[in-house]
Structures are given as structure tokens and as C-alpha cells.
N, C-alpha and C positions, 0 to 999 in steps of 0.2 A: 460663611466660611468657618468650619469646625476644624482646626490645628491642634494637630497630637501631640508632643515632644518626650519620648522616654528618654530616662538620664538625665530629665530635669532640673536635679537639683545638683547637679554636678556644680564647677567652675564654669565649665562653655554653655551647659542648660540654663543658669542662671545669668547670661548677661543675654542669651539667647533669649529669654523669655521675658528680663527685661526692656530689649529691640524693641519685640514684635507688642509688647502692652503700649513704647511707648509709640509706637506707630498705628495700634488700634487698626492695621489695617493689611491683607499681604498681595502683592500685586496688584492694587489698587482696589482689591476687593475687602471692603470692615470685615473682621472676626467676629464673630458672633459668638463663640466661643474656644476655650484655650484648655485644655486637659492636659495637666501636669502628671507623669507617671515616673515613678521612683521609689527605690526600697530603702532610702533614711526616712528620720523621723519628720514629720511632717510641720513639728513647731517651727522648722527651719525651711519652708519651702517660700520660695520666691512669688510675693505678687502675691500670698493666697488668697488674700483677703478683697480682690481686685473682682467685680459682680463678672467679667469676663471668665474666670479661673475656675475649672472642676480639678480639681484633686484626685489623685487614685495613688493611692497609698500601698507600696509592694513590688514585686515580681511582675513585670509584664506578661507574661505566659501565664500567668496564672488570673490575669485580669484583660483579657482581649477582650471578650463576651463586653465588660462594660464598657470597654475602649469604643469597640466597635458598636454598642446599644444604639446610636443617631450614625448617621454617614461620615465618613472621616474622608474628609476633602485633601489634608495634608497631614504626612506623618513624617516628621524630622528622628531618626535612631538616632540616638546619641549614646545611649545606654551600651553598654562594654566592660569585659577585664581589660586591664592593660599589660602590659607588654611583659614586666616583670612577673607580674601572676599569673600569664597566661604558658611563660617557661617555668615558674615552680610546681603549675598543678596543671596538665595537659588538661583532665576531666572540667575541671572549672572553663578555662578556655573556650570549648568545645560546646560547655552548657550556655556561659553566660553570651558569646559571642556567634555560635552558628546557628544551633539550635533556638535561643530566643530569635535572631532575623529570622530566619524559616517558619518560625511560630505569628510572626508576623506581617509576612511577607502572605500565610497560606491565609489570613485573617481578610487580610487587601482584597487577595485573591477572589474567597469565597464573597465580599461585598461586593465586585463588580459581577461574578458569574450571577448573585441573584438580582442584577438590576441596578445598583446603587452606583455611585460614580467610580470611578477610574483613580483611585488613591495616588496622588502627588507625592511619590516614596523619597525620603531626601537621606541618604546612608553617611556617616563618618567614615570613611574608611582611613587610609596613613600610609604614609611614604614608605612606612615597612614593609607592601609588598614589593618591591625592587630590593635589591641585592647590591652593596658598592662594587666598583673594581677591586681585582687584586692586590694586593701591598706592590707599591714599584712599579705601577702601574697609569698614565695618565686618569686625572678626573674625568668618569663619563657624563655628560652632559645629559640630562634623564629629562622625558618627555613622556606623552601618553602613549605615545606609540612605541616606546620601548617595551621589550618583555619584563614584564614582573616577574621575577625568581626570590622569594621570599627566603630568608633563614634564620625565620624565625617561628614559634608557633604564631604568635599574635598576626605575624605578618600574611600567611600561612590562613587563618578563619577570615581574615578580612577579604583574604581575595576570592576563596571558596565564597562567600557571601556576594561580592560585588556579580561574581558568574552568574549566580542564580539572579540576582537581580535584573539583569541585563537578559537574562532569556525569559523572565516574566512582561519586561518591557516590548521584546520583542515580540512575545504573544498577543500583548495588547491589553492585558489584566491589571496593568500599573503603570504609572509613570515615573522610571527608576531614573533617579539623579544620584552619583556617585563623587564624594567630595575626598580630594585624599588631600589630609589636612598633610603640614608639615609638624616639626615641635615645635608648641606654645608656647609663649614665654614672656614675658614674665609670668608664671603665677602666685597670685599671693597665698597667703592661710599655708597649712599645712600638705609635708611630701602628700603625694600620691604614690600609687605603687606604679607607675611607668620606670621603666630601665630608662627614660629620658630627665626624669623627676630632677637629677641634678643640676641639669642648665638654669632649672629658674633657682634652684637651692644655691647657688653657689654665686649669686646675685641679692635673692630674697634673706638669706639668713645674715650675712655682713653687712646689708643695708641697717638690718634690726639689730645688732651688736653680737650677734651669735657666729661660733663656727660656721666653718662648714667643708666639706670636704667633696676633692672633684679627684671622681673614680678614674676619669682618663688621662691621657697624654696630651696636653693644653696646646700640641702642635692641629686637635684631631678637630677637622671642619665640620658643622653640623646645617643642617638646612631650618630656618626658623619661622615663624610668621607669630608678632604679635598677638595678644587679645582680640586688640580692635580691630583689625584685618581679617583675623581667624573669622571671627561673626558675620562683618560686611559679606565677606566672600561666603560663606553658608548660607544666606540670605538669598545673595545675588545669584548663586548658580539654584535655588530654590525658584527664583519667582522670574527665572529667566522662561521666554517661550523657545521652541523645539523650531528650529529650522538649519537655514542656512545664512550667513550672512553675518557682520560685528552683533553683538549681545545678543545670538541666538546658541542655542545648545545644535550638535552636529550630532545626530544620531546618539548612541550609549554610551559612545566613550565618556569615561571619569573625565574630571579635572583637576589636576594638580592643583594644589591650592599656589599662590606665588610665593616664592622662597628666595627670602635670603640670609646668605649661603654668608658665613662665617666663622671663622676659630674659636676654641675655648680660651687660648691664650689673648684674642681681640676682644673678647667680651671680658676677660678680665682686667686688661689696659681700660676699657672703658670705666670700667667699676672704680680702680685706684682714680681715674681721670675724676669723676664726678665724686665720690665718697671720700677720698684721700687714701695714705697709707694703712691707717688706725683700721681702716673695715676691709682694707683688700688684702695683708696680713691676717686675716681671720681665715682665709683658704687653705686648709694643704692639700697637698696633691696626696694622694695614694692608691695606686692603680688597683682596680678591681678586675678583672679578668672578666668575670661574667656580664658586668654590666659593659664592659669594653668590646665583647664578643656580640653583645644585641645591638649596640647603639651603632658602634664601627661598619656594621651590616646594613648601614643605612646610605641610601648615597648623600651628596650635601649641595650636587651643583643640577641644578633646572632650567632647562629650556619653560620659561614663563607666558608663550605667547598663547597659548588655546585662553589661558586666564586673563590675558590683556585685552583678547577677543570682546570678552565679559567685561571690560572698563576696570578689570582688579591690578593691581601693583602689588609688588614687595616691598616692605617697610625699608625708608632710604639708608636707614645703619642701624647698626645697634644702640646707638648713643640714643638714636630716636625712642627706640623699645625703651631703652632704658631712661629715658626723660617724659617716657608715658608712663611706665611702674612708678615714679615720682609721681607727679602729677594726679594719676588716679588711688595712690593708695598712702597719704601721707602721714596717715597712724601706722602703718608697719615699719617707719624708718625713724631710727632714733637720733636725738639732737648731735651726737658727736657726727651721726655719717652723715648730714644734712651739707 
């Protein structure tokens, strides 16, 4: 079993890849091999050193040919702009997000058309192609079969990608799994450029005795799924079989990843709850427009059940997320907010 993963050395590529090492195995099939692809430096890649692990250092598009040198059985995208860069620079967007899938997507392709297996394509995509309701408006309750209405670019390339996806599945040239994650969070280390980046900032930085500042109205609900969930569920809708019936896949439809659905103002009740006053006084609020205009465009409430299908949950509260960001990262948080 030969496993791709681009975006490897992200946040979710890194805990992604340390899973599937320490599982040594996917769907009950060993890896034989694990091809790491990503354009940071390479001193910092996860696992490298693991006899499992080939490295490909750069651009995916510009490294298919070796991607694809042996048959690639499974190829997890994770590779992407996010959300904020995808609204400052349309072109970037467009390159890094459509253009790379379609690069290899036509890669998959051209390995089944001469013989080679059937590539197990497993795409990131995110809650950003749906659209919320109007202001004043009840919460809609968002499911797969709702229509996606994006208003966003980032949201906007993801789902242009999932199309194509899903009509290469239907042809029979790949096997397109489509994951639409919700927002991550906790993450440790440093912002990312997501227009969501603040939820774990505004957590992650008063844990560590730093500012931090939350761009929206702390009335404003967002849809979450830990670390640890976020991966389980990439995993499990990966090494799920196609049918019909509890832990099979039903045709193309995506899957929502399971969300739960909370306030910025709850998550920061939790934060003073466990940190005290000293690290939840380090927040101000100061509204950003921009980032309020990307995020607010997101819905926050899920119908869960095609992902319960799959044996996946949403995290039981926040206080949980936030008692796992303890837990697994407890050099980011300093002795006053302990």
C-alpha cells in the first residue's frame, strides 16, 4: 500500500502522518510506503526519518511525475491556500487550490487509464462552500444535501474541485472521497492565514500569557471539530468501503465532518472557567469587517448524521477541546494560566 499525503507538513498533515506511521497500516492493509509532499523546509518534516517515509520536497505540480513513479493506491490533498489568502490574492487561490487538484486529479487519472490501480482520492474540502442564513433569520440546519452557495473565493475553489472530483468517480478513474472539515481548533504554534485563524488565537495566545485579539461579535456561533476528531474522521471516511448500509460510503456525496456548533462568547466563558481572569482579560474584542464578512458566511448548526453513519461524533463541548489543547500541548501554556 503506497500513501501520498500533500500538505504534509502542515498542522492536520503532521498529526495525519503521524496516525497512519503509528498504525503502520490503512484499512487493514501495511504501508509499504508513505510519500510526504510539501513546499517548507524539509528539516522540519514529520516522521522523515521513519524507512517507511519518501519525501518530495516543493510544489506538487511540479513533482507528480515522481509522485506518481510506483502506483499510488491512496492520495490524501491536504495541500491548499486558506481562506484569508485565497480573498487577498484571487490568482494564488485559483493556482494553489484548483489548479494543483486538477493537476492531480489528471495524474490519478492518467494511472488508471494506463493499467495501474484505481487511486483512493481523499480531498479536504470545508464548511465554506455553504453560505449561513440571513441576519434575523432562524439557524439553518446544514446537511449534505443542502445546496452549497459559497461567498467566498476559498469556498468558491473547494467546491469547483469537489465537482470535478465526483464526476471523475463517476467515470470510474478514481475513487473520490470528499471530507468537509469544519474549523480546527485548538491549534498550537503559530496564526495561519485562515480568516478562521482567530478561534484557536484567542484561546492559544492567553493560554501562553499573550494578547490576543477576536475580530468578531463573541454573540457569533461557529461550527468546530477538534484536532483529534478532525484526523479520526479523515481517516475513517478514507478507509471506509462504498456501499450502502451503517460505516459504508453512499455514492459521492461529501461528508460533513461532525460539528460542534458554539459561541465565541462560550468558548471564551470556558477559557476564564479553566485559565482564570489574568489570561481571559488578555482578549479584546475589535471587530474586523473583513474577517467577519468570511467567517459570518459560514453556517455553524449540522445535521451530523451521514458522519454518525461512519461511527464519528462531535466533540461533547468545548471545555473537552479545550481540556485536550491542555493535555496535548502543555509547553504552550504558561504557569500563571495553568
Amino acid at each position: 500500500m503506497r500513501i501520498v499525503v500533500t500538505g504534509a507538513c502542515g498542522f492536520l498533515g503532521r498529526l495525519l502522518t503521524g496516525e497512519l506511521l503509528t498504525r503502520r497500516a490503512f484499512a487493514g492493509v501495511p504501508i509499504t510506503r508513505l510519500v510526504l509532499v510539501d513546499r517548507v523546509a524539509w528539516p522540519d518534516a514529520p516522521r522523515a526519518d521513519d524507512p517507511l517515509v519518501e519525501v518530495v520536497h516543493g510544489d506538487v505540480v511540479d513533482h507528480l511525475t515522481e509522485v506518481f513513479a510506483a502506483p499510488v493506491d491512496v492520495l490524501i490533498h491536504l495541500a491548499a491556500a486558506l481562506s484569508a489568502e485565497c480573498e487577498a490574492d484571487f490568482d494564488l487561490g485559483m493556482r494553489a487550490n484548483v489548479d494543483a487538484t486538477r493537476a492531480v486529479l489528471q495524474a490519478a487519472r492518467a494511472q488508471s487509464a494506463a493499467g495501474g490501480p484505481v487511486t483512493r482520492l481523499v480531498f479536504a474540502s470545508s464548511l465554506a462552500v455553504y453560505s449561513s442564513q440571513s441576519a434575523g433569520e432562524p439557524a439553518q440546519v446544514v446537511s449534505e444535501s443542502t445546496l452549497p452557495v459559497p461567498r467566498s473565493s476559498y469556498g468558491t475553489q473547494k467546491l469547483m474541485c469537489e465537482y470535478l472530483i465526483a464526476d471523475l468517480t463517476r467515470r470510474g478513474v478514481i475513487d473520490g472521497r470528499v471530507a468537509r472539515l469544519m474549523t480546527v481548533a485548538v491549534r498550537p504554534g503559530r496564526p495561519n492565514a485562515a480568516a478562521s485563524g482567530f478561534v484557536s488565537a484567542i484561546i492559544r495566545e492567553p493560554l501562553a500569557g499573550l494578547p490576543a485579539v477576536c475580530p468578531v461579535d463573541p454573540g457569533l456561533q461557529v461550527a468546530l471539530s477538534s484536532p483529534r476528531r478532525t484526523i479520526q474522521a479523515i481517516l475513517r471516511i478514507a478507509e471506509a468501503e462504498r456501499g450502502t448500509g451503517p460505516g459504508r460510503l453512499d455514492g459521492t456525496m461529501p461528508v460533513n465532518l461532525p460539528a460542534l456548533t458554539v459561541s465565541v462568547a462560550e468558548m471564551l466563558a470556558a477559557l476564564r472557567q479553566v485559565a482564570g481572569a489574568r489570561a481571559a482579560d488578555l482578549v479584546t474584542v475589535v471587530p474586523d469587517p473583513a474577517v467577519e464578512a468570511v467567517v459570518g458566511s459560514w453556517p455553524a448548526v449540522f445535521d451530523n448524521r451521514r458522519a454518525a453513519g461512519l461511527g464519528l461524533r462531535p466533540d461533547a463541548s468545548f471545555m473537552s477541546v479545550l481540556r485536550d489543547y491542555l493535555a496535548d500541548h502543555p509547553d504552550a501554556v504558561t504557569g500563571a494560566s495553568r
